[in-house]
C-alpha positions in Angstrom: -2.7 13.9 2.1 -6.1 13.6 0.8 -7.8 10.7 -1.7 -11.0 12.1 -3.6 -12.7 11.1 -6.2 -12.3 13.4 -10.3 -13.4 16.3 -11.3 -13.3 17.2 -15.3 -11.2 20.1 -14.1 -8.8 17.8 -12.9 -8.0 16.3 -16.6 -5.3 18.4 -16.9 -3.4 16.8 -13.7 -4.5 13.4 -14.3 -2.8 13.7 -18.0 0.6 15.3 -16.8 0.7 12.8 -13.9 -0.5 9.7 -16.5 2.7 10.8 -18.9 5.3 10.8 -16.5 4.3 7.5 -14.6 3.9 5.4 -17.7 5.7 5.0 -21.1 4.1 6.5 -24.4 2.6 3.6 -25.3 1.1 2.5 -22.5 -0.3 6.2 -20.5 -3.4 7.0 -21.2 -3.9 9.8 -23.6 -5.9 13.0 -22.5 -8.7 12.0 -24.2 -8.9 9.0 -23.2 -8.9 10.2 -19.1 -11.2 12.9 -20.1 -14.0 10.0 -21.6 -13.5 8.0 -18.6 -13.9 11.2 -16.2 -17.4 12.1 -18.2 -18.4 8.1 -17.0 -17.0 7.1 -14.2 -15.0 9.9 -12.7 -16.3 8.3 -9.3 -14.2 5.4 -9.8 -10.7 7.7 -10.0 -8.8 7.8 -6.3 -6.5 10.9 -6.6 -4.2 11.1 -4.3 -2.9 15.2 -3.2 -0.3 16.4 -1.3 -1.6 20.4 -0.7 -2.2 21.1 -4.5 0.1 19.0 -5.8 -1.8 15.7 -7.0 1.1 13.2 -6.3 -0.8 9.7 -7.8 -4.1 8.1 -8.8 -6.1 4.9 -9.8 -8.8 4.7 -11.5 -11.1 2.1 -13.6 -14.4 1.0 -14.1 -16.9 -1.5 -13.2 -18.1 -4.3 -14.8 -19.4 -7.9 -15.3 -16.9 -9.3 -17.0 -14.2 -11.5 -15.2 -11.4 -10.1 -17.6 -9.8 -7.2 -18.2 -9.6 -6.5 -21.8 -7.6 -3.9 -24.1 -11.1 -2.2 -25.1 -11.9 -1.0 -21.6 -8.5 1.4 -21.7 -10.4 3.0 -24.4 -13.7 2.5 -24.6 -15.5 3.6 -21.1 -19.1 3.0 -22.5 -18.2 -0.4 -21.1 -18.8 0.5 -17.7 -21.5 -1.1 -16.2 -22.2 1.1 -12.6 -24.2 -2.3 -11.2 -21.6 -4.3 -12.2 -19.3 -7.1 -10.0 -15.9 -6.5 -10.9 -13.9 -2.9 -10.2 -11.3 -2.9 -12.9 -8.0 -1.1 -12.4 -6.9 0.9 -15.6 -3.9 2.0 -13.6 -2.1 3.0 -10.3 0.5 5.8 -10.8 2.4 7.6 -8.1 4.9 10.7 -9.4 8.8 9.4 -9.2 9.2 12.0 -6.1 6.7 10.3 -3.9 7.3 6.5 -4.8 8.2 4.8 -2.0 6.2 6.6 0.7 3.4 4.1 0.5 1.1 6.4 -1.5 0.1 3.6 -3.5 -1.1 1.9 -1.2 -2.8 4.4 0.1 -4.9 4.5 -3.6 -5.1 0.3 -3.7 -6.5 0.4 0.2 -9.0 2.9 -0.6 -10.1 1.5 -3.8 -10.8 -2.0 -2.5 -12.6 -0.3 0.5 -14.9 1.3 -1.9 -15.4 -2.1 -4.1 -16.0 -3.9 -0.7 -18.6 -1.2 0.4 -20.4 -1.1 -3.3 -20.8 -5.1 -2.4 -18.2 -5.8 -5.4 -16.9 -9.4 -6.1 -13.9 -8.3 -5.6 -10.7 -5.8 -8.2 -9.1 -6.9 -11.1 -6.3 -5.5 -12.6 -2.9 -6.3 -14.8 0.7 -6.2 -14.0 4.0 -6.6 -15.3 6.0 -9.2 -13.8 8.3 -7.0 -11.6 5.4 -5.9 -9.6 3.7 -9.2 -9.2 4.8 -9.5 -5.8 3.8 -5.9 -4.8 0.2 -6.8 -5.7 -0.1 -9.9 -3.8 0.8 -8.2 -0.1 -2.9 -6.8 -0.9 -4.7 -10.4 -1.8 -4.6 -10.4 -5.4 -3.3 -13.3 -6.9 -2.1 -14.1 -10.1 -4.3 -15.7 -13.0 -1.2 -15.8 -15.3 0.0 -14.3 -18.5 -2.7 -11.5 -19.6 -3.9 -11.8 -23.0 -3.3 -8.4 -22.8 -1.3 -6.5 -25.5 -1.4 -3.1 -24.4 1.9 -1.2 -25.2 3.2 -3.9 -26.1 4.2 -5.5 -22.8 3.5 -9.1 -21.5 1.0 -8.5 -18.8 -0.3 -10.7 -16.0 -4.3 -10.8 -14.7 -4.0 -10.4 -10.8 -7.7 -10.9 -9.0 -8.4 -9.9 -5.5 -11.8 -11.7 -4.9 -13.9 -11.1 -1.1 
């Protein structure tokens, strides 16, 4: 398996894989991927298999300490110089859940945050995987004001 960072070629991938990881409401839409690709398609980890791309995170950087609803549309938020990596999402296709490829993504993202001299990732979770995103050092701030697709959310922060 290999991470590497998007292409614009790879919207087409990052879409299909978006809509069968998350519910309607909550994936990203294709235009949506392809703005942040035309941004900050350096801060996308996609994972592949041969030429099968099997999962990917992505999100962008910024100052603020929050992650807000705006930033899953708006990617003229990113700020390059910025303190805080954002995670917009971590999705790993149903047939390779459970072989650690997520992990994979998180490790390599926090890598890169660490070597960009980052304060540290934030991201947002649903309850049931609370747990999952603690074995990496995030810890939870709490009920998200998040709203996004209508599920309750919590703010996890991993800080170095």
């Amino acid at each position: 398996m290999e991470i590497r960072s998007a292409l614009m070629t790879d919207l087409h991938a990052l879409a299909a894989v978006e809509a069968e990881c998350f519910p309607a409401g909550e994936a990203a839409t294709a235009d949506a991927l392809a703005q942040r690709l035309s941004v900050y398609p350096e801060h996308f980890w996609l994972l592949w298999d041969g030429g099968v791309l099997v999962g990917f995170a992505d999100g962008l950087v910024t100052n603020e300490r929050t992650l807000r609803d705006e930033m899953f549309q708006d990617a003229s938020l990113h700020d390059k110089n910025g303190d805080w990596q954002m995670i917009l999402g971590v999705n790993t296709i149903p047939s390779y859940r459970r072989r650690g490829c997520a992990e994979l993504l998180l490790r390599r993202a926090i890598a890169d945050a660490k070597s960009q001299n980052r304060k540290g990732l934030v991201l947002t979770c649903k309850d049931k995987l609370l747990h999952y995103y603690s074995k990496f050092g995030f810890i939870s701030e709490g009920i998200s004001a998040s709203v996004h697709g209508g599920a309750v959310w919590y703010d996890m922060r991993l800080t170095f």
